[in-house]
mmCIF file of the N, C-alpha and C atoms, coordinates in Angstrom:
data_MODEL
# 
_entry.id   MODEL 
# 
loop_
_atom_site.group_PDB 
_atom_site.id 
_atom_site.type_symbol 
_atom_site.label_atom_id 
_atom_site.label_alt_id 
_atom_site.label_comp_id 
_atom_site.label_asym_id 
_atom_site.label_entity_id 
_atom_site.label_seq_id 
_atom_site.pdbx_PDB_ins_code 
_atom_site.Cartn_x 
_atom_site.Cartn_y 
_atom_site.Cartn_z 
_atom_site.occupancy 
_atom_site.B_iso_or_equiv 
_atom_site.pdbx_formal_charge 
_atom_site.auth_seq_id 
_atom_site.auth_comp_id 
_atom_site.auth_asym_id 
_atom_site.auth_atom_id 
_atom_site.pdbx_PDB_model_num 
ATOM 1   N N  . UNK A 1 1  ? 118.748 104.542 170.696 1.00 0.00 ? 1  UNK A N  1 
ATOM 2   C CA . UNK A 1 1  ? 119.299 105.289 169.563 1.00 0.00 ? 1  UNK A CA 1 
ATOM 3   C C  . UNK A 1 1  ? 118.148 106.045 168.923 1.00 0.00 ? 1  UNK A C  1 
ATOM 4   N N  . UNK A 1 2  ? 117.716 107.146 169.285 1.00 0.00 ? 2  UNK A N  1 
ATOM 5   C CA . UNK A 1 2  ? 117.370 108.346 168.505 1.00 0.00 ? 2  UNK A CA 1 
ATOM 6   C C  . UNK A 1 2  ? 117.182 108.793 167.136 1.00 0.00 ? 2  UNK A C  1 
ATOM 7   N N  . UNK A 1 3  ? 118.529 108.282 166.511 1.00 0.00 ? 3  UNK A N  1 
ATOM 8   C CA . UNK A 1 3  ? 118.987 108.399 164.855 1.00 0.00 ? 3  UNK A CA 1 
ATOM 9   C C  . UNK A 1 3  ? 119.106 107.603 164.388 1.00 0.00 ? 3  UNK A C  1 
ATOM 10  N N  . UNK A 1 4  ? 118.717 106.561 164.477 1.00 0.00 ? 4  UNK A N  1 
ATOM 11  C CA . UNK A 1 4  ? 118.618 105.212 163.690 1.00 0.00 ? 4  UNK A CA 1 
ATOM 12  C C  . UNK A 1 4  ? 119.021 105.407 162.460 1.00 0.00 ? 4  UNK A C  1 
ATOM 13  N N  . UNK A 1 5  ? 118.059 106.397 161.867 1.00 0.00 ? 5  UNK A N  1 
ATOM 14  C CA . UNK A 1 5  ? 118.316 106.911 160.485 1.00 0.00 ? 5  UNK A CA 1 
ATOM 15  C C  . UNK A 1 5  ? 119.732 107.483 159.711 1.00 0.00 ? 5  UNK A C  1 
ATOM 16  N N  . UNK A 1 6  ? 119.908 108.780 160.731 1.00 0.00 ? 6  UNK A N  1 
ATOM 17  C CA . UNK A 1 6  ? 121.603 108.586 160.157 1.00 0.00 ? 6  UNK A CA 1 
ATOM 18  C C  . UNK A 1 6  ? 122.783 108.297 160.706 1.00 0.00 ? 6  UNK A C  1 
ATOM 19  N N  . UNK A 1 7  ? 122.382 107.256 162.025 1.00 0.00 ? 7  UNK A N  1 
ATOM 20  C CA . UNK A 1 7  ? 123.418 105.894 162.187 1.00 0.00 ? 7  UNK A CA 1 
ATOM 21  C C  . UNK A 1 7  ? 123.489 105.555 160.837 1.00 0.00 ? 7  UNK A C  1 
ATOM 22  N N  . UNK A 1 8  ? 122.643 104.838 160.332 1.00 0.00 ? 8  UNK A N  1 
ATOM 23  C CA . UNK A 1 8  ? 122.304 104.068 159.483 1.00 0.00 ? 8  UNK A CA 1 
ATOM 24  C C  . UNK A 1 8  ? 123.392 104.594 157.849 1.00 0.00 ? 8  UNK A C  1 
ATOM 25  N N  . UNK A 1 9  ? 123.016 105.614 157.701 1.00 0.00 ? 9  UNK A N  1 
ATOM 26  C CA . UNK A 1 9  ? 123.294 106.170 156.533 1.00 0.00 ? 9  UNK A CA 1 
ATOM 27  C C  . UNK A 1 9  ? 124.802 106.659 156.411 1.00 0.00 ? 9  UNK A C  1 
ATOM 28  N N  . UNK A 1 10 ? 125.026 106.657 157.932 1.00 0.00 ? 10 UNK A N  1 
ATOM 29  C CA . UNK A 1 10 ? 126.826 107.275 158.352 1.00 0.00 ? 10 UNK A CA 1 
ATOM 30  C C  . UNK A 1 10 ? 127.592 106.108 158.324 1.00 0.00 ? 10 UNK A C  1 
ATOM 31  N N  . UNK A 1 11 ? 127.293 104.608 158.804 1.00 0.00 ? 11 UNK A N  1 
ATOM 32  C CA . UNK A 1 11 ? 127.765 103.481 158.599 1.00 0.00 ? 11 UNK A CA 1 
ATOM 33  C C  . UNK A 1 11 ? 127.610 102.943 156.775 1.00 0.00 ? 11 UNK A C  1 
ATOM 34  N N  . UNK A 1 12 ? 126.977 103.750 156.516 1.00 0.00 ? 12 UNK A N  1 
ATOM 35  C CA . UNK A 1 12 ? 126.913 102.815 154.799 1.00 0.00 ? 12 UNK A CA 1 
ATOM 36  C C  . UNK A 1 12 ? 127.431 103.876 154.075 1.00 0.00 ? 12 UNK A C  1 
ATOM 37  N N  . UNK A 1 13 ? 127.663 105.392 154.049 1.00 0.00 ? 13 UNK A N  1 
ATOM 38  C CA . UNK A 1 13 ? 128.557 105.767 153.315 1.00 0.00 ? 13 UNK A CA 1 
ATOM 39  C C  . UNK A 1 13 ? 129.487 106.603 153.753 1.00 0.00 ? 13 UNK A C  1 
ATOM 40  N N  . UNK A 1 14 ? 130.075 106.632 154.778 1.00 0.00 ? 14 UNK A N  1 
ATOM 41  C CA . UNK A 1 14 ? 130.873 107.498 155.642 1.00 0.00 ? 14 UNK A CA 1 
ATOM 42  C C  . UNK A 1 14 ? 131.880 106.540 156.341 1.00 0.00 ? 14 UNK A C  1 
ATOM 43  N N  . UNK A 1 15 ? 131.777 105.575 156.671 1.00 0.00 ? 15 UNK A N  1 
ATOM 44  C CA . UNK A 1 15 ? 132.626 104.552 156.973 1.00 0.00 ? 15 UNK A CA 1 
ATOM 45  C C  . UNK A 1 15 ? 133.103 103.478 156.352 1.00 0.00 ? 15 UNK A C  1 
ATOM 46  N N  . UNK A 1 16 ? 134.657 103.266 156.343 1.00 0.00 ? 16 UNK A N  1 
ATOM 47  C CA . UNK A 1 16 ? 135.394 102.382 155.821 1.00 0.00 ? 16 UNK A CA 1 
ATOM 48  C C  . UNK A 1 16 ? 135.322 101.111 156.460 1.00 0.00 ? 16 UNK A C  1 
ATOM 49  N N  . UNK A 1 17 ? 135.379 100.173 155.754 1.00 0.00 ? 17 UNK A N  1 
ATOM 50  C CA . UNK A 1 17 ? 135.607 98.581  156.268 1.00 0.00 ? 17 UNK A CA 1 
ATOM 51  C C  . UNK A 1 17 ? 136.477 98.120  155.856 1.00 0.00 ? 17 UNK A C  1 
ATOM 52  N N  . UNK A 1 18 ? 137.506 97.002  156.448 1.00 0.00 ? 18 UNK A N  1 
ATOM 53  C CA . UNK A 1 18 ? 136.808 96.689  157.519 1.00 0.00 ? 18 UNK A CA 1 
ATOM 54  C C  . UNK A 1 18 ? 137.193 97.435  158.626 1.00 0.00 ? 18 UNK A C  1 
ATOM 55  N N  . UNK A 1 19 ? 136.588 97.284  159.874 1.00 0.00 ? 19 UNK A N  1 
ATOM 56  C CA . UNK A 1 19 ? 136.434 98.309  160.997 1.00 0.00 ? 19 UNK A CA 1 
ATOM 57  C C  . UNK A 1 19 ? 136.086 97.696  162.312 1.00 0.00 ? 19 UNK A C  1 
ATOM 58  N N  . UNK A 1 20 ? 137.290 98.005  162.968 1.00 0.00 ? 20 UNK A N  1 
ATOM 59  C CA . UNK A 1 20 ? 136.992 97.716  164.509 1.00 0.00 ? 20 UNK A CA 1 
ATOM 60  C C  . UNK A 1 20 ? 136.286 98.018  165.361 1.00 0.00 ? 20 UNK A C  1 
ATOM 61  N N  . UNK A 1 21 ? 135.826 97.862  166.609 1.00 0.00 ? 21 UNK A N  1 
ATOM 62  C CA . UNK A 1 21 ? 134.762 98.455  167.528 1.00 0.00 ? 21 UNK A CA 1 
ATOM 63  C C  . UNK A 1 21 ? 135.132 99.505  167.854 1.00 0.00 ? 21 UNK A C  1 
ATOM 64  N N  . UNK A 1 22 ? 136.794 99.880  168.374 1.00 0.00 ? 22 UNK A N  1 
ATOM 65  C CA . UNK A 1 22 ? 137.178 100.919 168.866 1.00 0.00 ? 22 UNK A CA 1 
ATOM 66  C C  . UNK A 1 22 ? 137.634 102.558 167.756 1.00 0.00 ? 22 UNK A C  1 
ATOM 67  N N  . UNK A 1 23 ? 137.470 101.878 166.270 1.00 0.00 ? 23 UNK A N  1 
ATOM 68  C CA . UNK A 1 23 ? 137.308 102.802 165.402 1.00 0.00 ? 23 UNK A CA 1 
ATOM 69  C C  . UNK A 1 23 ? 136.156 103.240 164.995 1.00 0.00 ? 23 UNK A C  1 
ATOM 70  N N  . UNK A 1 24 ? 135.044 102.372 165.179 1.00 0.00 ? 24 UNK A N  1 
ATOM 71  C CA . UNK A 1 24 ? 133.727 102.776 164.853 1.00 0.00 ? 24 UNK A CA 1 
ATOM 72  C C  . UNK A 1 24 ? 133.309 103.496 165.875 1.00 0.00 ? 24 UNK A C  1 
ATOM 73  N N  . UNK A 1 25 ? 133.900 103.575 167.508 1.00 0.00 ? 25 UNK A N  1 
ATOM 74  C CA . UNK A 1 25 ? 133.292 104.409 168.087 1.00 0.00 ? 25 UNK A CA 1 
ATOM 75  C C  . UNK A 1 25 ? 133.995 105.165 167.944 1.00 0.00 ? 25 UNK A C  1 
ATOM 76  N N  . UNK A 1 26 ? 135.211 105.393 168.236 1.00 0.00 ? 26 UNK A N  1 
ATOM 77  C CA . UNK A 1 26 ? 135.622 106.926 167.777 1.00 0.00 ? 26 UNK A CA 1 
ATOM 78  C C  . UNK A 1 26 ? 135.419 108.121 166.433 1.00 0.00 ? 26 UNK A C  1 
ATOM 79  N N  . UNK A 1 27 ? 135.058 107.301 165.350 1.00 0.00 ? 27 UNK A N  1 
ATOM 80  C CA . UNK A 1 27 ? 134.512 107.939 164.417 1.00 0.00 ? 27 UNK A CA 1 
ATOM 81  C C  . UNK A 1 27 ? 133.235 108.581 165.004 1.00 0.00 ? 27 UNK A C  1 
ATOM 82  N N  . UNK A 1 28 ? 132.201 107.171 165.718 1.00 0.00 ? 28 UNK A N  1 
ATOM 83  C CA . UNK A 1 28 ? 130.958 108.061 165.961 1.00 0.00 ? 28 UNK A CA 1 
ATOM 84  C C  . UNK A 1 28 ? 130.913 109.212 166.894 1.00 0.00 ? 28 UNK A C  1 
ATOM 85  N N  . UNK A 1 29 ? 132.168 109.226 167.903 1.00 0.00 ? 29 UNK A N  1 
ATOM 86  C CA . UNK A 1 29 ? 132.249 110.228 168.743 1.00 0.00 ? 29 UNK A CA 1 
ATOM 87  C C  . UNK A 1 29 ? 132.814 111.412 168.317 1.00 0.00 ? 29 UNK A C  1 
ATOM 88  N N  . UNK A 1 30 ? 133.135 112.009 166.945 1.00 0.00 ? 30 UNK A N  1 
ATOM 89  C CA . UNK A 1 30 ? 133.557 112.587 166.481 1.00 0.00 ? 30 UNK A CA 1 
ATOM 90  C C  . UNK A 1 30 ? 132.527 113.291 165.765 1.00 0.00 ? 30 UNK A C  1 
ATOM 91  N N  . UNK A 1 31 ? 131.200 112.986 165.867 1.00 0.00 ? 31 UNK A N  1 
ATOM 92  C CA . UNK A 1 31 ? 130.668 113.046 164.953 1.00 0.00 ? 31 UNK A CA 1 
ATOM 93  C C  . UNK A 1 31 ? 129.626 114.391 165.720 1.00 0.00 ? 31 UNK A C  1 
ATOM 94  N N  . UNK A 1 32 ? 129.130 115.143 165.060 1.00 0.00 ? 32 UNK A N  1 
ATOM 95  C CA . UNK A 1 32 ? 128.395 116.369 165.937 1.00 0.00 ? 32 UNK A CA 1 
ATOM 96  C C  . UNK A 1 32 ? 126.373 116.066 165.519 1.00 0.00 ? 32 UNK A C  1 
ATOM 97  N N  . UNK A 1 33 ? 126.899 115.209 164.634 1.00 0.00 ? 33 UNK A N  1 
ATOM 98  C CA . UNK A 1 33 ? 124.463 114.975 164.170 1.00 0.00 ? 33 UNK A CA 1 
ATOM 99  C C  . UNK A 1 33 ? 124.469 114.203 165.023 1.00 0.00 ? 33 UNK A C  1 
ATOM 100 N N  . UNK A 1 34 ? 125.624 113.427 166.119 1.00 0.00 ? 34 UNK A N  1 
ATOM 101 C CA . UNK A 1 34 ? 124.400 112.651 166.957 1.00 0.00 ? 34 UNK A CA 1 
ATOM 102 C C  . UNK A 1 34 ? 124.259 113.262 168.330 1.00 0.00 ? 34 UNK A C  1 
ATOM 103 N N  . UNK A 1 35 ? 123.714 112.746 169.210 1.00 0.00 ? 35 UNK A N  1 
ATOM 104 C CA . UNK A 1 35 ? 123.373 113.568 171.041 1.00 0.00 ? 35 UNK A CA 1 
ATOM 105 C C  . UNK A 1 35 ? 124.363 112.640 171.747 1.00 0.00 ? 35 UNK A C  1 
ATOM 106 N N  . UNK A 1 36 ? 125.018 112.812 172.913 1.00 0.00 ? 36 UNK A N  1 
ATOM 107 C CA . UNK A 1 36 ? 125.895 112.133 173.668 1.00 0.00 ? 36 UNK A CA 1 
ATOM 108 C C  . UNK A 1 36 ? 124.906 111.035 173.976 1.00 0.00 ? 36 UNK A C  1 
ATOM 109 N N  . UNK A 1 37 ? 123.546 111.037 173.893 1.00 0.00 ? 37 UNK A N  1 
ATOM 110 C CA . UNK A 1 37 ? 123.103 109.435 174.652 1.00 0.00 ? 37 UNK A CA 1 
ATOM 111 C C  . UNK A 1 37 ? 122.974 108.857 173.117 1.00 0.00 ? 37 UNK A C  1 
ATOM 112 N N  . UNK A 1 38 ? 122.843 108.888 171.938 1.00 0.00 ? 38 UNK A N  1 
ATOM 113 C CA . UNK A 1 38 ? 123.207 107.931 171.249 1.00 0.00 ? 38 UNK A CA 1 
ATOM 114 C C  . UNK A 1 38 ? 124.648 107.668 170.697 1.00 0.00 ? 38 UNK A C  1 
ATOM 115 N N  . UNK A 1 39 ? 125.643 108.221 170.788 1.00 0.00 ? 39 UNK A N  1 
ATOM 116 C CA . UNK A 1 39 ? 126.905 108.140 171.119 1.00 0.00 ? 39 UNK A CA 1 
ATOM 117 C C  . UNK A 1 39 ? 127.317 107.234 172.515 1.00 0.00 ? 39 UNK A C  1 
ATOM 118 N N  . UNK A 1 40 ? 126.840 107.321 173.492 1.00 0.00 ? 40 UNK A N  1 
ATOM 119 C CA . UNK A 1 40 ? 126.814 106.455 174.850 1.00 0.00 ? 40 UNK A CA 1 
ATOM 120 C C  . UNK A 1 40 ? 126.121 105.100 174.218 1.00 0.00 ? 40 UNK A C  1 
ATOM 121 N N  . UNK A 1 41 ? 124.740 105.126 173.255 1.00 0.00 ? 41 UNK A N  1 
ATOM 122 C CA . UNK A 1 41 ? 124.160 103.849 173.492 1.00 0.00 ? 41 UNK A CA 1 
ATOM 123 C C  . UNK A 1 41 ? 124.935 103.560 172.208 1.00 0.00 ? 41 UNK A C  1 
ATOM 124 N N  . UNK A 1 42 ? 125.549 104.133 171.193 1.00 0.00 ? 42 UNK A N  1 
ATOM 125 C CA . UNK A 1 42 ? 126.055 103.413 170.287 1.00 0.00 ? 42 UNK A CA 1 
ATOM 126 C C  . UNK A 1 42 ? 127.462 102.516 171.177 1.00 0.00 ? 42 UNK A C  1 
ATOM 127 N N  . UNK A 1 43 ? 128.637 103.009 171.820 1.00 0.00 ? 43 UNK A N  1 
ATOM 128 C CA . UNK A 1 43 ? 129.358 102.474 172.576 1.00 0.00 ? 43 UNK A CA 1 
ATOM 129 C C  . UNK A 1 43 ? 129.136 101.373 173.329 1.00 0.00 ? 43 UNK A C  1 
ATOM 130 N N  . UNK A 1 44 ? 128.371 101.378 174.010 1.00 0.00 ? 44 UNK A N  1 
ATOM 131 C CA . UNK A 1 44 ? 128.024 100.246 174.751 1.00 0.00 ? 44 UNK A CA 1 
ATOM 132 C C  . UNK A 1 44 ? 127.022 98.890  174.323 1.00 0.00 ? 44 UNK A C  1 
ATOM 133 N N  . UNK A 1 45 ? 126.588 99.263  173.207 1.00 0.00 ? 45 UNK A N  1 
ATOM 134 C CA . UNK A 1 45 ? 125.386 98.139  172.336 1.00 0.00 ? 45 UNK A CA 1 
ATOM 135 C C  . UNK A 1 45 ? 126.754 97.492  171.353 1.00 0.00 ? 45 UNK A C  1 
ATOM 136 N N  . UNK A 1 46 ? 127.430 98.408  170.754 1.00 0.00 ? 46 UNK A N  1 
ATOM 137 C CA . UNK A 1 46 ? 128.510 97.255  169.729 1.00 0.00 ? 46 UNK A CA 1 
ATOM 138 C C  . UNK A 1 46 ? 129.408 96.368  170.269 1.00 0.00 ? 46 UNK A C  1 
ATOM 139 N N  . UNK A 1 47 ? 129.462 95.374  170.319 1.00 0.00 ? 47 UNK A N  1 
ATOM 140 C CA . UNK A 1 47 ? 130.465 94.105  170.786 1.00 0.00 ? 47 UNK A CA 1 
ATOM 141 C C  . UNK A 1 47 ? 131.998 94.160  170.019 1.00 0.00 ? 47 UNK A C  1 
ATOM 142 N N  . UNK A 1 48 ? 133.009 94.472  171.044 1.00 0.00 ? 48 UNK A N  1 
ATOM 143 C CA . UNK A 1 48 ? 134.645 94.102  170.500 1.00 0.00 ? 48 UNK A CA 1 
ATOM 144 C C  . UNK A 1 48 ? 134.550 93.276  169.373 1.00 0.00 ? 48 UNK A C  1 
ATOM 145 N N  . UNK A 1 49 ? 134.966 93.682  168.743 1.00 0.00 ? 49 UNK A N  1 
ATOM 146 C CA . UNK A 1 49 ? 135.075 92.740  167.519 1.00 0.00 ? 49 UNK A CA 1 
ATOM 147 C C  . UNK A 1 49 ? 135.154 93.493  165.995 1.00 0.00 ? 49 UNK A C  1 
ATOM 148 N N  . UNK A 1 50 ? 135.814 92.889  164.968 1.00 0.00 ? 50 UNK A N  1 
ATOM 149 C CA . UNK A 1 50 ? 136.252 93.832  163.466 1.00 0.00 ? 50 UNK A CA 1 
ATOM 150 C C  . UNK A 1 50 ? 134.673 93.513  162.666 1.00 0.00 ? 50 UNK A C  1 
ATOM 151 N N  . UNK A 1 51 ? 134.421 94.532  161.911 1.00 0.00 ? 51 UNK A N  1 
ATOM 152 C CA . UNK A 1 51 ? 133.267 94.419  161.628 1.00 0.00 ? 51 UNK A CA 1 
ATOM 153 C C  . UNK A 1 51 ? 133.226 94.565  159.876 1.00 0.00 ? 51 UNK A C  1 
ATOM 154 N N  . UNK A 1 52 ? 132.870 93.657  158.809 1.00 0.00 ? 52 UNK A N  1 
ATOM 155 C CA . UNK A 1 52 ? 133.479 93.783  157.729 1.00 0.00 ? 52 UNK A CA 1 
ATOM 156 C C  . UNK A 1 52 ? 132.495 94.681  156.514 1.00 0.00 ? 52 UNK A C  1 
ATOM 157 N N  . UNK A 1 53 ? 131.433 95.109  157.569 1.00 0.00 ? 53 UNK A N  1 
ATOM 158 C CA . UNK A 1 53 ? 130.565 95.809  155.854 1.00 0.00 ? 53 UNK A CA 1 
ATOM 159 C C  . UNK A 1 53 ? 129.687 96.454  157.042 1.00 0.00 ? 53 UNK A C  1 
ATOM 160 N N  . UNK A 1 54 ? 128.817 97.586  156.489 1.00 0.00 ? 54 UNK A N  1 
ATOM 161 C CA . UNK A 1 54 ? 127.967 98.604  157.041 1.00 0.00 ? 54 UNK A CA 1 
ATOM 162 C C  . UNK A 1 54 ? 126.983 97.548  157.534 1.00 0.00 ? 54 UNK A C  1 
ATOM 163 N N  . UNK A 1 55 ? 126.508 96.241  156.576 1.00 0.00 ? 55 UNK A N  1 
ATOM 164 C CA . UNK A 1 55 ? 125.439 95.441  157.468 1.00 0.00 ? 55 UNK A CA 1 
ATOM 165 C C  . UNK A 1 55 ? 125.574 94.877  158.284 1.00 0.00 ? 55 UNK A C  1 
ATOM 166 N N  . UNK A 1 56 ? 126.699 94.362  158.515 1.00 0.00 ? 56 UNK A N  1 
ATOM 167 C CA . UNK A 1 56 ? 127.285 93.586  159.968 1.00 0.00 ? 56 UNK A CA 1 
ATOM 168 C C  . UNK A 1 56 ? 127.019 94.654  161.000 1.00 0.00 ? 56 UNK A C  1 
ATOM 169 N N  . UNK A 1 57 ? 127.350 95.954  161.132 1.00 0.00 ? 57 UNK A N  1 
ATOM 170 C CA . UNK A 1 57 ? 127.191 96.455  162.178 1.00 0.00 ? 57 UNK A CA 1 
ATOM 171 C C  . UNK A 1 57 ? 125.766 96.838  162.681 1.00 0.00 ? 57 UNK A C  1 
ATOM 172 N N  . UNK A 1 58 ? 124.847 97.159  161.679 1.00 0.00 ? 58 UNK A N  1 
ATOM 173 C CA . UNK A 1 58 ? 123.877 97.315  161.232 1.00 0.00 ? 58 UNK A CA 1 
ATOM 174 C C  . UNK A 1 58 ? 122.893 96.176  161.875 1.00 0.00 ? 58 UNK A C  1 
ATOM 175 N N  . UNK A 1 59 ? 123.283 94.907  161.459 1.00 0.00 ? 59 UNK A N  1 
ATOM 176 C CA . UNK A 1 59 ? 122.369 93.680  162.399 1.00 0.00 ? 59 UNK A CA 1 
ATOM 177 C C  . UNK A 1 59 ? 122.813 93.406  163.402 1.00 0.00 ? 59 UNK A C  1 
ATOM 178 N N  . UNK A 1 60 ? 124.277 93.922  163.918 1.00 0.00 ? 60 UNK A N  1 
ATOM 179 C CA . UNK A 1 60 ? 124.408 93.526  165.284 1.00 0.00 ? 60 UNK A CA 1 
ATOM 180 C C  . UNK A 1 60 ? 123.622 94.411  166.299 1.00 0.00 ? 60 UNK A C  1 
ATOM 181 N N  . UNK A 1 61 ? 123.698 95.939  166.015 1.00 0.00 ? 61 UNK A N  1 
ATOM 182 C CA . UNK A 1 61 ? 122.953 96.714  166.689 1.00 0.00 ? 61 UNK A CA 1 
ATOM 183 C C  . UNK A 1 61 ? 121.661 96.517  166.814 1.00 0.00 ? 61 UNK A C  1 
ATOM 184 N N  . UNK A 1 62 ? 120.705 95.713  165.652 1.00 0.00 ? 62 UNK A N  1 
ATOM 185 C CA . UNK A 1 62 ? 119.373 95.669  165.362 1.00 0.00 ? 62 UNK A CA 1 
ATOM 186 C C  . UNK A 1 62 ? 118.721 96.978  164.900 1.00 0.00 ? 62 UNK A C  1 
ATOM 187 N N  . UNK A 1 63 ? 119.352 97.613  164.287 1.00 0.00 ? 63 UNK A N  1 
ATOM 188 C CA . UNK A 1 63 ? 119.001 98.982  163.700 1.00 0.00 ? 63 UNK A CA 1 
ATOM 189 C C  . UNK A 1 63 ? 118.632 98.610  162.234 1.00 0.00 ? 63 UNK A C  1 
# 
C-alpha cells in the first residue's frame, strides 16, 4: 500500500461503520486517489468479516 496515508484518512472520515469487507472494498474501488495495486493490495490484505470503527480496519491491515 502506497497511500497508507489517505487509506488512512478515507477510512476515518469517509467511511461509515459498521462495515463489511465487501463494502469497504467496493467503496475503495470506487475511489480514483488510489492506483489499482493498492486497490488490489487493499482487497486481498482485509479478512471477510464486519468491521466496527476506522481502527479495526486500520490494525487489521497494520497500516
Amino acid at each position: 500500500m502506497s497511500n497508507k496515508k489517505g487509506a488512512i484518512l478515507h477510512l476515518e472520515t469517509h467511511q461509515t461503520y459498521p462495515a463489511t469487507r465487501d463494502e469497504l472494498v467496493k467503496e475503495c474501488n470506487e475511489l480514483s486517489d488510489f492506483s489499482e495495486e493498492d486497490k488490489m493490495w487493499f482487497m486481498t490484505h482485509l479478512p471477510d468479516r464486519t468491521y466496527s470503527s476506522a481502527d479495526a480496519v486500520i490494525k487489521t491491515l497494520g497500516l
